[in-house]
C-alpha positions as CSV (number, residue, x, y, z in Angstrom):
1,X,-75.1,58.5,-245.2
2,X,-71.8,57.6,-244.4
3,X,-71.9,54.1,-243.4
4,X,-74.8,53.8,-246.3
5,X,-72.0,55.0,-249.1
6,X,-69.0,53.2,-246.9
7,X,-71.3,50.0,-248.2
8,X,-70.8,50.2,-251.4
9,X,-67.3,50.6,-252.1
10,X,-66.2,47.5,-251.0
11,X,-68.4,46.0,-253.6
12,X,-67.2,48.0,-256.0
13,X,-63.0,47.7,-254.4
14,X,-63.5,43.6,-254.3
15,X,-65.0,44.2,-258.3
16,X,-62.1,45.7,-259.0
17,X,-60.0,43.4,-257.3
18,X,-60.9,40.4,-258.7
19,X,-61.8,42.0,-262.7
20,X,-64.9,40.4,-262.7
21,X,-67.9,39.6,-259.8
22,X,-70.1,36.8,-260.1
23,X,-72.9,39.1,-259.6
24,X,-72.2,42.9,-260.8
25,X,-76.1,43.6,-259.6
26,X,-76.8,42.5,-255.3
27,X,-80.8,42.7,-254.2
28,X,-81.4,41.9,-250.6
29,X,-85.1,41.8,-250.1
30,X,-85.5,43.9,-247.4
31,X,-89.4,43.7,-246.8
32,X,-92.4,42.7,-248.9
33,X,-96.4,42.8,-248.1
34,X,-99.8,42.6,-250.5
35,X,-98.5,44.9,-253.4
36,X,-95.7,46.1,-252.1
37,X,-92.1,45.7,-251.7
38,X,-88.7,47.2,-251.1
39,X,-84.9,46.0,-251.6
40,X,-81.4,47.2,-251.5
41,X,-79.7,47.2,-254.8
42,X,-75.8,47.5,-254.8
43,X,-74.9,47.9,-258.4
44,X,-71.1,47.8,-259.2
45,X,-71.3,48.3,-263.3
46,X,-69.1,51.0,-264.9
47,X,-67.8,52.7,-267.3
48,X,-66.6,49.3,-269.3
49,X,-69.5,47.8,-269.1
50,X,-72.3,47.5,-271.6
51,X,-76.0,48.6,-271.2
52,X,-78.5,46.1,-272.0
53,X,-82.2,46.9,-272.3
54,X,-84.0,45.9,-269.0
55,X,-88.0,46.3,-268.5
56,X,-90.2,47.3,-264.9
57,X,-92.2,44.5,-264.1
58,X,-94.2,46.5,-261.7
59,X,-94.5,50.4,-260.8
60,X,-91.1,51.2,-259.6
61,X,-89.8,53.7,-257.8
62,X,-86.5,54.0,-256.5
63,X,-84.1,56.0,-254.1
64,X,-80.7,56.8,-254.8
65,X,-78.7,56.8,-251.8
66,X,-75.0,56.7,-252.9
67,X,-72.9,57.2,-256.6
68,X,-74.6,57.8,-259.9
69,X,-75.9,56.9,-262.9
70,X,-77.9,57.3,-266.3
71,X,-81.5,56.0,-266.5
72,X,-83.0,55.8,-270.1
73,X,-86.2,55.5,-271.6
74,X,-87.7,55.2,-274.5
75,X,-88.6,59.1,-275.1
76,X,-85.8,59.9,-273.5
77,X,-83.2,57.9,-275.6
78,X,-80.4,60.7,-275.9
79,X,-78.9,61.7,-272.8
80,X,-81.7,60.0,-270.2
81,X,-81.7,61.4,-266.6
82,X,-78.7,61.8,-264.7
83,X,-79.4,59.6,-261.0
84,X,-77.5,61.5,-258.2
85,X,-78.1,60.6,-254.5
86,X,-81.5,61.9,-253.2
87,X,-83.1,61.6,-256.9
88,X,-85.8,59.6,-257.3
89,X,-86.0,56.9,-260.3
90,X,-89.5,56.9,-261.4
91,X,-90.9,53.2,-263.8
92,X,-94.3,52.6,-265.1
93,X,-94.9,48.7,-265.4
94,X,-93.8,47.3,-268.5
95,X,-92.1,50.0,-269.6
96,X,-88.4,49.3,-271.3
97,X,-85.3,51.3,-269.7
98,X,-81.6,51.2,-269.5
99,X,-79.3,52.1,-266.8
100,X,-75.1,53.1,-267.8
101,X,-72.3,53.8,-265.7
102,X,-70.2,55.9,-268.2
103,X,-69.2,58.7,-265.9
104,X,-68.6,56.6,-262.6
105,X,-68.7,53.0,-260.8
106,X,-71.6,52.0,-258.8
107,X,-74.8,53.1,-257.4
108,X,-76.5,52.0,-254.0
109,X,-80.6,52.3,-254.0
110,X,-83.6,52.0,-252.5
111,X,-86.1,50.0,-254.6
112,X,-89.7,50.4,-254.1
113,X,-92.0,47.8,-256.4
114,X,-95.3,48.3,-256.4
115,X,-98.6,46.0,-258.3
116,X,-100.1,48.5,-260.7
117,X,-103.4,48.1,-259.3
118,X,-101.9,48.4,-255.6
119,X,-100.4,51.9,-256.8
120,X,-103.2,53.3,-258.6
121,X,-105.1,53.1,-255.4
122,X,-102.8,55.0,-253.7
123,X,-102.5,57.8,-256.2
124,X,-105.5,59.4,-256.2
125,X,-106.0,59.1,-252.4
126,X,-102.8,61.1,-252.7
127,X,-104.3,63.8,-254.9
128,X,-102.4,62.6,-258.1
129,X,-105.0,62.5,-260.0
130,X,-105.8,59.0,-262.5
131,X,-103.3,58.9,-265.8
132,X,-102.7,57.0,-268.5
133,X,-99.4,55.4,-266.6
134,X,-98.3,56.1,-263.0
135,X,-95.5,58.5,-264.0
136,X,-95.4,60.8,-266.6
137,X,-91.4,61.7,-265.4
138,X,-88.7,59.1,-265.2
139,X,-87.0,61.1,-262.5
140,X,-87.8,63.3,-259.5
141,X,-85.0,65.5,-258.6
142,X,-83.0,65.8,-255.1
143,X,-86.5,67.8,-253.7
144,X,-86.5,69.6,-250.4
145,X,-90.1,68.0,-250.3
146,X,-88.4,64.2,-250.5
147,X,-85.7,65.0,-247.9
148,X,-87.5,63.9,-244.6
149,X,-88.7,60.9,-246.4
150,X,-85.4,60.2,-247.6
151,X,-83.5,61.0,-244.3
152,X,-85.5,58.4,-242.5
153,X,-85.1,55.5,-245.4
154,X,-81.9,56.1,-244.8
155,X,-81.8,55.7,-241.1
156,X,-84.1,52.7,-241.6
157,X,-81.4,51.0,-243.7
158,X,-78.4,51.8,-241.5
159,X,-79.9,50.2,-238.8
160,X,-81.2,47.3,-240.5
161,X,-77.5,47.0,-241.6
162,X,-75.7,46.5,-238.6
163,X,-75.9,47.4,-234.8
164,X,-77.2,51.1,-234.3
165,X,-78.5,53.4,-231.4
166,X,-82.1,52.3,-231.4
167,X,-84.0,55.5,-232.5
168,X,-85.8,54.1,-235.1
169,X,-87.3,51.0,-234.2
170,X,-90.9,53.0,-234.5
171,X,-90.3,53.1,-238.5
172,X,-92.4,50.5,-241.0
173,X,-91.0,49.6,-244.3
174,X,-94.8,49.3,-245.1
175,X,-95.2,52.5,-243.5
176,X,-92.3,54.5,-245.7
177,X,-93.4,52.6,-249.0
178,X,-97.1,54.0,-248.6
179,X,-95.5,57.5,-248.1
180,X,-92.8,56.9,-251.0
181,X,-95.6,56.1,-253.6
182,X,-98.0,59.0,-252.4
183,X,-95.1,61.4,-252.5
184,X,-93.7,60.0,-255.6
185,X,-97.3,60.3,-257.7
186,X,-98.0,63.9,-256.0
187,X,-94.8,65.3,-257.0
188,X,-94.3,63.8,-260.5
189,X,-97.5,65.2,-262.0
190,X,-96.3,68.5,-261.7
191,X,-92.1,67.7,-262.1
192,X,-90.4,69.4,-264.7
193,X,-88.3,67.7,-267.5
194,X,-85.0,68.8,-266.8
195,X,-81.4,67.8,-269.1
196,X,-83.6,66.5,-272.0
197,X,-81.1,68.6,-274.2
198,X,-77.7,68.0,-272.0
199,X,-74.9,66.9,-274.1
200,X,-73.2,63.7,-272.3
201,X,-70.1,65.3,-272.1
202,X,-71.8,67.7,-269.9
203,X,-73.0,64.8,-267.9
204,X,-69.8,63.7,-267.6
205,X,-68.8,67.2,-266.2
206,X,-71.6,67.4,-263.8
207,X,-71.3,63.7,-262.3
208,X,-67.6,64.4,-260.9
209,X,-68.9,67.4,-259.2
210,X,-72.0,65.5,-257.7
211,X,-69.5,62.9,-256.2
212,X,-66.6,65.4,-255.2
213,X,-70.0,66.7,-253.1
214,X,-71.2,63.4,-251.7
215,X,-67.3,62.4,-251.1
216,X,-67.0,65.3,-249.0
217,X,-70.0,67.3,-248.3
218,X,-68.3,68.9,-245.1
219,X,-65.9,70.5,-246.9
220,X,-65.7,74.3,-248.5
221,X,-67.0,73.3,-251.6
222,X,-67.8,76.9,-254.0
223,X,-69.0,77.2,-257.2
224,X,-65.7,78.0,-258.5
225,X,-63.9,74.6,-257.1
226,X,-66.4,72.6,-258.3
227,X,-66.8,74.3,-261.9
228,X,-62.9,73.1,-261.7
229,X,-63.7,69.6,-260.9
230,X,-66.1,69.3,-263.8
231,X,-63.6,71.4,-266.3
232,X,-66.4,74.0,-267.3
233,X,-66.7,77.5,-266.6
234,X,-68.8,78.6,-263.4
235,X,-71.6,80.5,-265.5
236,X,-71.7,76.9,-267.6
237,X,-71.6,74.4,-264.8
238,X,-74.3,76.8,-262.7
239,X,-76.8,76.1,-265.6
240,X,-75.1,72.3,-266.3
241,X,-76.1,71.5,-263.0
242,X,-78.8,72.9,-262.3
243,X,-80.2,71.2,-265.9
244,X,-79.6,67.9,-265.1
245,X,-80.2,67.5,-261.1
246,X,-83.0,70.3,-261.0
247,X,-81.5,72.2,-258.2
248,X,-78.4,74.5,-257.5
249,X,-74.7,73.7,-256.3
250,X,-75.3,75.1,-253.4
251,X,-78.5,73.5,-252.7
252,X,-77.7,69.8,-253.2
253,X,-74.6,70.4,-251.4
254,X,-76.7,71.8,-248.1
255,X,-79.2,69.1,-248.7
256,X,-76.2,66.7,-248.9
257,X,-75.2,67.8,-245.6
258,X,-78.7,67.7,-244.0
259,X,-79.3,64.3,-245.2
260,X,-76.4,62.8,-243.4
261,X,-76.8,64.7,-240.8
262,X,-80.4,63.2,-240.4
263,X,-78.9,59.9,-240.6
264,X,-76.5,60.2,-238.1
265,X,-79.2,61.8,-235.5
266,X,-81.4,58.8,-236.0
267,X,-78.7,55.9,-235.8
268,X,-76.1,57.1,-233.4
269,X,-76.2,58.7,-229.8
270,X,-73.2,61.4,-230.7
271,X,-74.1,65.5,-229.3
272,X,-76.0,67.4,-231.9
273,X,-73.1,69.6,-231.9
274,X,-71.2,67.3,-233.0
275,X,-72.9,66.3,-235.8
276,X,-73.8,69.6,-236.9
277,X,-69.7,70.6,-237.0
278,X,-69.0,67.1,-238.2
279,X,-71.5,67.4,-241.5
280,X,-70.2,70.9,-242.2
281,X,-72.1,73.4,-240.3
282,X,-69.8,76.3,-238.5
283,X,-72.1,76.4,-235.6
284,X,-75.0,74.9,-234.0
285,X,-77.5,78.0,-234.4
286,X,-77.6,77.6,-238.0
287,X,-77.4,74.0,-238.2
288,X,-80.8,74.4,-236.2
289,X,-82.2,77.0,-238.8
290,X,-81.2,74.9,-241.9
291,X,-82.4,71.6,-240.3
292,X,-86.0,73.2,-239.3
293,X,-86.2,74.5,-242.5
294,X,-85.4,71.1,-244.2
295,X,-87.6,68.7,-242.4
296,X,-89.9,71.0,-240.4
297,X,-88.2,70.1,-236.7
298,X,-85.9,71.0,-234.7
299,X,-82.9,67.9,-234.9
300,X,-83.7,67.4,-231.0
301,X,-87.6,66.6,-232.1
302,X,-86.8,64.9,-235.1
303,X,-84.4,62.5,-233.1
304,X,-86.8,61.7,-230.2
305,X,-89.7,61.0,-232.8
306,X,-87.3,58.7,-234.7
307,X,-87.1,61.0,-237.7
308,X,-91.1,60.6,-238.0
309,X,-92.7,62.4,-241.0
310,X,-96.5,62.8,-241.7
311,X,-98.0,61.3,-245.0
């Protein structure tokens, strides 16, 4: 996740630099087949810039992988859902949205586009079930069911981005979007609306915490320094956070750690050890506990299998 988040901030520093960019939006077309494609968006809007309605041309879904933003819809026109890395961004074809910077500059992600007729015949094989619309959620929270999925997007991207220890040259964009839209329909038919009440202030709040943790996710991050960070109380920003990204503190910042953790196994050749007291971890033993427990492997397996997950 490192190099993936390095990527963006030199879009967003040149931005800055210059006052204005040509094109404040970047889509590189990473791979496309019958129905289905997937590109890397580099967005480098912020707080001073202005919203502007936007509408999905096809079922959309897409993964956060660095900064944070607001997505809104139309029934969720007050606050919308706050976008943190490992969220997914859920879009039924044709519907209207908006995406806004307020709390922070730029956003890196993942975006899966899929033909509504190619999608709905992947849901039900999936055990979704037929709706109305693909997704009755505009978000799916940082899940410990999306992280393996996640985790090997991620390493897919890093080494599509530049040279890389060849451990995942067994992975299929086709492959990953199949999974992604299975996942996606699966999970959102049960997904909870969280932060529909959430004052924007305390979306505000909550956002500096998210990227003090995906700054730093090695570091000794409690409750209490990052109730500081986002100015509340640490009985307000427990249920602040957990409202708006539907897990705990403690749980994004482990899944945080985890996630670039995965990435680094995949892409680089570096000691597990290493890694593991690089991402955070005091020692190896539970690095191993938390990983299995994560993705369902030990980091040794998961590294020769090129961070392989099951549909």
């Amino acid at each position: 996740m490192a190099k993936i988040a390095v990527a963006l901030e030199p879009a967003v520093a040149a931005r800055a630099g210059t006052g204005v960019a040509p094109k404040r939006t970047a889509y590189r077309m990473l791979a496309r087949g019958e129905g289905w494609s997937v590109s890397d968006v580099i967005c480098t809007f912020g707080p001073t810039d202005r919203r502007f309605e936007e509408q999905h041309s096809q079922v959309l879904v897409a993964v956060v992988i660095a900064g944070s933003f607001q997505y809104r819809t139309p029934d969720r026109e007050r606050a919308g859902e706050l976008m943190t890395p490992g969220s997914l961004l859920l879009g039924n074809a044709g519907q209207c949205f908006e995406c806004g910077h307020e709390h922070g500059t730029g956003d890196r992600c993942l975006s899966f586009s899929y033909a509504p007729e190619y999608f709905d015949g992947i849901a039900p094989q999936a055990g979704a079930g037929r709706a109305e619309r693909a997704f009755r959620t505009p978000r799916l929270p940082y899940l410990r069911a999306l992280s393996p999925l996640v985790a090997q997007m991620c390493a897919r991207l890093a080494a599509d981005s530049g040279p890389s220890h060849d451990f995942t040259s067994g992975i299929s964009w086709e492959e990953l979007s199949i999974q992604l839209a299975a996942l996606a329909a699966r999970l959102a038919n049960g997904a909870r609306r969280n932060g529909q009440d959430a004052m924007p202030s305390a979306v505000a709040r909550v956002t500096r915490a998210v990227r003090m943790i995906e700054e730093s996710p090695e570091s000794e991050l409690g409750v209490r320094s990052l109730a500081r960070e986002a100015g509340l109380s640490p009985y307000h920003f427990l249920r602040c956070f957990g409202q708006l990204t539907g897990v705990t503190p403690h749980q994004y910042l482990m899944r945080t750690r985890l996630r670039k953790a995965a990435t680094r196994l995949a892409t680089e050749p570096a000691k597990v050890l290493d890694i593991a007291l690089d991402c955070g971890f005091g020692d190896v033993s539970n690095f191993n506990r938390a990983f299995r427990r994560e993705f369902g492997t030990r980091p040794q397996v998961f590294r020769r299998k090129g961070c392989g997950v099951s549909p």
